[in-house]
C-alpha positions as CSV (number, residue, x, y, z in Angstrom):
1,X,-11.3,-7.9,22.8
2,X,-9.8,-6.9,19.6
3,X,-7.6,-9.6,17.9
4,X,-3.7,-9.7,18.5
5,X,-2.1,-11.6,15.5
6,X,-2.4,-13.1,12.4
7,X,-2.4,-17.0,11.6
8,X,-1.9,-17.9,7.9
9,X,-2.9,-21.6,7.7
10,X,-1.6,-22.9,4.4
11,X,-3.4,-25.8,2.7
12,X,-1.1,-26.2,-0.6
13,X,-3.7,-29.1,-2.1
14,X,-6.0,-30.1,-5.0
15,X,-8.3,-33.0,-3.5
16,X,-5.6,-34.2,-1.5
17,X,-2.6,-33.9,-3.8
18,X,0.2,-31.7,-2.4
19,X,1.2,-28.7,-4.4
20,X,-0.4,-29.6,-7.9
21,X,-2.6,-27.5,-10.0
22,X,-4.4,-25.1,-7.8
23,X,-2.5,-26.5,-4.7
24,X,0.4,-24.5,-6.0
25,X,-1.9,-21.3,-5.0
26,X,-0.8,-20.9,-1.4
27,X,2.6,-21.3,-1.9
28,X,3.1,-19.1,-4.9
29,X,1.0,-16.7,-2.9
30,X,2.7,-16.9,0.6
31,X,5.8,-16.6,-1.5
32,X,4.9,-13.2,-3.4
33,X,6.1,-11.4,-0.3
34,X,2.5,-11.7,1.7
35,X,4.5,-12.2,5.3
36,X,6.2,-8.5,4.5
37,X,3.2,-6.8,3.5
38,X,1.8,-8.0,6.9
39,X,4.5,-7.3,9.5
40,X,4.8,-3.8,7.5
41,X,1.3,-3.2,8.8
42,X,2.8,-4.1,11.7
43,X,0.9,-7.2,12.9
44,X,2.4,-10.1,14.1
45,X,2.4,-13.4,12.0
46,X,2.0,-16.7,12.8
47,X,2.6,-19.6,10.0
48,X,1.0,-22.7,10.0
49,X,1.2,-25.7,7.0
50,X,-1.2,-28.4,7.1
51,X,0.5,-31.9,7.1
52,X,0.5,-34.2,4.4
53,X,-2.2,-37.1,4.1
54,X,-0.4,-39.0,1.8
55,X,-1.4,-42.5,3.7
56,X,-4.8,-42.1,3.2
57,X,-6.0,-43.7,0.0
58,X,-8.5,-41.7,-2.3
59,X,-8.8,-38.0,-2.6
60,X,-12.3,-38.1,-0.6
61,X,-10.3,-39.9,2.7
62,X,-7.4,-37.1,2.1
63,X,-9.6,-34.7,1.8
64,X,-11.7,-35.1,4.7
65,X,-8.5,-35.6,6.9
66,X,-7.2,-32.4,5.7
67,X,-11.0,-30.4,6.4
68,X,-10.4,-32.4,10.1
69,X,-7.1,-30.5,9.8
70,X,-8.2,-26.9,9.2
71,X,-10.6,-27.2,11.9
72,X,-8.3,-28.2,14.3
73,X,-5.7,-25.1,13.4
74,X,-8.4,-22.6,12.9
75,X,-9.7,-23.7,16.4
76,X,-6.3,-23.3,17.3
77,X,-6.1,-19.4,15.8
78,X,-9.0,-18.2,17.6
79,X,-8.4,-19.5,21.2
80,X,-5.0,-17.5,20.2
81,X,-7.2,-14.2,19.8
82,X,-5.4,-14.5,16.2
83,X,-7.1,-14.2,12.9
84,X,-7.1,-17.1,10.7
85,X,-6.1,-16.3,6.8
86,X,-6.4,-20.2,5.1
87,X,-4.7,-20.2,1.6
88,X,-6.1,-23.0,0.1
89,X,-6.3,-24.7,-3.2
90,X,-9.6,-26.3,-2.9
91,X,-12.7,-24.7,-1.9
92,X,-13.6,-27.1,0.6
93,X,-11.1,-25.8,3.0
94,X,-13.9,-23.2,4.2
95,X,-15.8,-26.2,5.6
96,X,-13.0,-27.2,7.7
97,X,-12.9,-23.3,8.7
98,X,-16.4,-23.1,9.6
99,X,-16.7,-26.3,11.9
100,X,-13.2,-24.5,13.5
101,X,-14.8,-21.5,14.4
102,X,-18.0,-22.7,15.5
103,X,-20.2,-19.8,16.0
104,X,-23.6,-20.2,16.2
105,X,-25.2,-17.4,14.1
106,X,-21.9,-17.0,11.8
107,X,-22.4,-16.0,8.7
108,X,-20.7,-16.4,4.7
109,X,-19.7,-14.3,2.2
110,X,-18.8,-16.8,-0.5
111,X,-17.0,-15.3,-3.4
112,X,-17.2,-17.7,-6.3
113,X,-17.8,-17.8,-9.9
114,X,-19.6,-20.9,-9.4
115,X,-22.2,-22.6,-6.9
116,X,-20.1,-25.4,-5.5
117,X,-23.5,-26.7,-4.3
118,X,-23.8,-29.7,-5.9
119,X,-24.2,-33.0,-3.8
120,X,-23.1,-36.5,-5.2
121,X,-26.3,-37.1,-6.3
122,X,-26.4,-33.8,-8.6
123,X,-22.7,-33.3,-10.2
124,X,-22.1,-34.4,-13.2
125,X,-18.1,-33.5,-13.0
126,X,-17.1,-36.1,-10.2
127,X,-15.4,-33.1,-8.9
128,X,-15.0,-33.5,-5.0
129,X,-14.4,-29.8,-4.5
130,X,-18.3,-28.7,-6.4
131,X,-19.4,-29.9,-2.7
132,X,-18.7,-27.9,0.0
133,X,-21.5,-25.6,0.5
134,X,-23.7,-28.7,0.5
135,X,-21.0,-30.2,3.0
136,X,-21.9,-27.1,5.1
137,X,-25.2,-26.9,4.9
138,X,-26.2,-30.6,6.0
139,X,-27.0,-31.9,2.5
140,X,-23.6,-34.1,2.0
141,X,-21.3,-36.5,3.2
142,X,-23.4,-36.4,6.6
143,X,-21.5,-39.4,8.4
144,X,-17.7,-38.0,7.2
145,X,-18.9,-34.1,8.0
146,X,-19.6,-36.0,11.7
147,X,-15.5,-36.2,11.9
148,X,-14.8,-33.1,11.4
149,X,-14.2,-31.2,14.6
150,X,-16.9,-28.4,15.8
151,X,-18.8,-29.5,12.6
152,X,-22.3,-28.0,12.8
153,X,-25.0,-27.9,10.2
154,X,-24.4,-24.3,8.3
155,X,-27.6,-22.6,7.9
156,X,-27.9,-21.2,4.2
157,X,-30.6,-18.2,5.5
158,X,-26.9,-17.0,6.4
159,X,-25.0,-17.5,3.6
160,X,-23.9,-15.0,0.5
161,X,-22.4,-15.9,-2.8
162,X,-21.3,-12.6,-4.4
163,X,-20.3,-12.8,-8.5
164,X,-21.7,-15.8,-9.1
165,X,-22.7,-16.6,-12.9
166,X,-20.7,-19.5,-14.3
167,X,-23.8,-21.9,-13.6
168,X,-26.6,-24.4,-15.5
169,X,-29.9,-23.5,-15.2
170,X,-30.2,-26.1,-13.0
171,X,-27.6,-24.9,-10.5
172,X,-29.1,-21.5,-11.2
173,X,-32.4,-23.2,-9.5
174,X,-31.0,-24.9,-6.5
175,X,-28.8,-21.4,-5.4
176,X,-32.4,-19.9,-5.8
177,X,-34.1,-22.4,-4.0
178,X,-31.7,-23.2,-1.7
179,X,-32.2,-20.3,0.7
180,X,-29.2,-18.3,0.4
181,X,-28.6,-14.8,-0.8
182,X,-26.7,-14.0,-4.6
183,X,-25.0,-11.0,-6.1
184,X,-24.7,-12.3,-9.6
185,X,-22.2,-11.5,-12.6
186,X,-22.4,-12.0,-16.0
187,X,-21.5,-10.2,-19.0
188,X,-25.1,-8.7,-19.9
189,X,-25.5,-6.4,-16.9
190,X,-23.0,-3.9,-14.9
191,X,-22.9,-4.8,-11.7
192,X,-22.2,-2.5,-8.8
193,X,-21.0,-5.2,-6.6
194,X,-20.2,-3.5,-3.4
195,X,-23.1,-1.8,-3.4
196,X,-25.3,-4.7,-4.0
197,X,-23.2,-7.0,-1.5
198,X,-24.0,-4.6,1.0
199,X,-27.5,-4.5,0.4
200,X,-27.6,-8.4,0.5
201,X,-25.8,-8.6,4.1
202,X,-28.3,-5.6,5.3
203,X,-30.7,-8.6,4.4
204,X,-28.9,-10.9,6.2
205,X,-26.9,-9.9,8.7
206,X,-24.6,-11.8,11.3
207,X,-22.4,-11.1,14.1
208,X,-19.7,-12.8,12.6
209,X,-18.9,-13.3,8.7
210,X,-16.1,-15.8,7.2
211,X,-14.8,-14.7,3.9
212,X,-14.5,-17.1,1.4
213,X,-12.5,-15.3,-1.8
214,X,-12.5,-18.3,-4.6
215,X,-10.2,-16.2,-7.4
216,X,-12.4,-17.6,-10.2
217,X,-14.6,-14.6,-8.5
218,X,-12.4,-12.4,-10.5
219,X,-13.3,-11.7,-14.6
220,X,-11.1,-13.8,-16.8
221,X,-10.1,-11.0,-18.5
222,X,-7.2,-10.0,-15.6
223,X,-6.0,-13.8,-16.2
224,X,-6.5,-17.7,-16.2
225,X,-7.0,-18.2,-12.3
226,X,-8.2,-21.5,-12.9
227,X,-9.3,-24.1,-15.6
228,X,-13.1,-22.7,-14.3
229,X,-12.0,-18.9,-14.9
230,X,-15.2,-17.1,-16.9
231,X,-16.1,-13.5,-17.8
232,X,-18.5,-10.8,-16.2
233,X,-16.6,-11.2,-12.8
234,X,-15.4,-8.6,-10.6
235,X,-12.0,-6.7,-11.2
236,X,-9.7,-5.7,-8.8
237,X,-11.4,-2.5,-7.7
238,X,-14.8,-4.5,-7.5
239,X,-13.2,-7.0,-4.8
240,X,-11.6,-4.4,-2.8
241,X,-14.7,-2.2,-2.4
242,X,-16.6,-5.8,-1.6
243,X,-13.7,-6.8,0.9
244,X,-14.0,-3.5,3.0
245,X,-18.1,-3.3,2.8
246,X,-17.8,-7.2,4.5
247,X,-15.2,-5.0,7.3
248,X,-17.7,-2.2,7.4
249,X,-21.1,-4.0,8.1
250,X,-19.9,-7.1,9.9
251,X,-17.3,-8.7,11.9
252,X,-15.0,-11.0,10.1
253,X,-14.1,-14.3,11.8
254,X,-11.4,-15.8,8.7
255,X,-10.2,-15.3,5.1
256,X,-10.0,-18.0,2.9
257,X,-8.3,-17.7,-0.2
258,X,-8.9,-20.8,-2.6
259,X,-8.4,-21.9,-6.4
260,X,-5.5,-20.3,-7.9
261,X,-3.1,-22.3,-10.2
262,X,0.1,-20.4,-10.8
263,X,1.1,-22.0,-13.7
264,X,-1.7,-20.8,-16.3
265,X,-1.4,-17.6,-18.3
266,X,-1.4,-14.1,-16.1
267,X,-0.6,-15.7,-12.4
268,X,1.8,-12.6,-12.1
269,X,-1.5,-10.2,-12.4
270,X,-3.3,-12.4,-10.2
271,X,-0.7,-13.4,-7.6
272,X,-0.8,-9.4,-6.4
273,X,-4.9,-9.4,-6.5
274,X,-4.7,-12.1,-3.8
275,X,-2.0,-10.0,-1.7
276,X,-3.6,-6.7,-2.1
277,X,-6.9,-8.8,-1.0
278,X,-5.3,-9.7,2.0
279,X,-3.8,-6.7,2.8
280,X,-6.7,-4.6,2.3
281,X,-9.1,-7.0,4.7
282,X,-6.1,-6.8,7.4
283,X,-6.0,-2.7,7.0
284,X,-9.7,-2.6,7.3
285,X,-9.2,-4.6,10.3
286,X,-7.2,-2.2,12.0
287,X,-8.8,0.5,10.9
288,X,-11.7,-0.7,12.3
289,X,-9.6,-1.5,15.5
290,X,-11.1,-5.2,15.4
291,X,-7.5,-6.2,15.2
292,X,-4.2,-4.0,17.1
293,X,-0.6,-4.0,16.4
């Protein structure tokens, strides 16, 4: 049954912390006149915001009450026949949306400059939000990944990272050993990167596909999306060709769009890539007549 509506699940947070740094991102996006460019597609659209956690203590308590969350809304979305869009400002939010939509054989198309598959016993950076794929994949924070509704063990053989390059040689190992499939960037090659994406899902395919769109994906060169932005990433052309390849070869289940912070230099540039991302995966949508008006 083709889907009926839209559900944009805001998660305005950096581990935990309402609206700072890249948890500005969703609202700077939602507020760049993403709602309009829907409903003139005309779809219906359906807004959801994440409550606070402020009385938890610690950003790894708040942040596990706000993955709890997402699940929770995302689950909500698809008994709705709606599709979930989660603007997020951590990463991790896609490990909230995966246990939400709970499909066995679902797959991942992880945009990302980086590998955010460290574990605590690997980063170096104490950064919370470096550990979501390995909070997907079984290899982290088992007992709090056990609250998180619908939670099930992610299996990498199903799992894409596309313009990946801003890694050690030692992350460069464990993405290589870890089972899942790579498109990578970097400044010393031209990459087609639809054309290899496509290749790389014809490798692995799945029924179902989430779309994870970290803006750090895109080369520094457009602008500063984060404190993490690097070169010999795609441009805008690159992740709209990648975006409708995902439409064309799979079935998308959710869009999560993570990482941006609005207050470093060229948020204006990169404001509109995230809309005309959105946009473009809804059009392909209908096009595809996965999703009606």
């Amino acid at each position: 049954m083709p889907l009926s509506s839209v559900t944009l699940i805001l998660s305005p947070y950096h581990v935990g912390n309402y609206n700072v740094d890249v948890g500005a991102g969703p609202l700077r996006v939602l507020n760049h006149g993403l709602i309009s460019a829907l409903e003139e597609l005309g779809v219906k659209v359906k807004v959801e915001e994440i409550p606070r956690a402020d009385t938890l203590i610690g950003e790894i308590g708040k942040s596990f009450e706000l993955l709890r969350r997402t699940s929770k809304l995302v689950r909500q979305a698809k008994m709705a026949n709606s599709f979930p869009i989660i603007l997020s400002g951590n990463c991790m939010a896609t490990v909230g949306v995966a246990a939400g939509i709970g499909a066995a054989d679902l797959g991942c198309v992880w945009f990302d400059a980086h590998d955010d598959y460290h574990t605590p016993d690997t980063m170096m950076s104490g950064y919370l939000d470096s550990t979501g794929v390995s909070m997907m994949s079984g290899e982290s924070f088992k007992a709090l990944m056990g609250t998180v509704p619908g939670h099930e063990v992610f299996d990498l053989q199903r799992f894409i990272f596309c313009g990946i390059r801003d890694v050690t040689g030692v992350e460069r190992k464990r993405v290589q050993e870890g089972g899942m499939g790579a498109v990578w960037g970097g400044t010393d090659v031209v990459v087609d990167f639809a054309q290899e994406l496509g290749k790389a899902i014809d490798r692995r395919p799945s029924k179902a596909t989430m779309i994870h769109l970290d803006l750090d994906v895109l080369d520094d060169s457009l602008g500063k999306v984060n404190r993490f932005s690097a070169p010999g990433g795609l441009f805008e052309a690159d992740l709209q060709a990648c975006l409708r390849t995902i439409v064309e070869k799979t079935i998308p289940a959710s869009l999560t769009v993570a990482s941006f912070d609005p207050s470093l230099d060229g948020g204006d540039v990169i404001v509109n890539v995230a809309v005309n991302a959105i946009t473009t995966v809804i059009k392909s949508l209908l096009e595809k007549k996965l999703l009606t008006v």
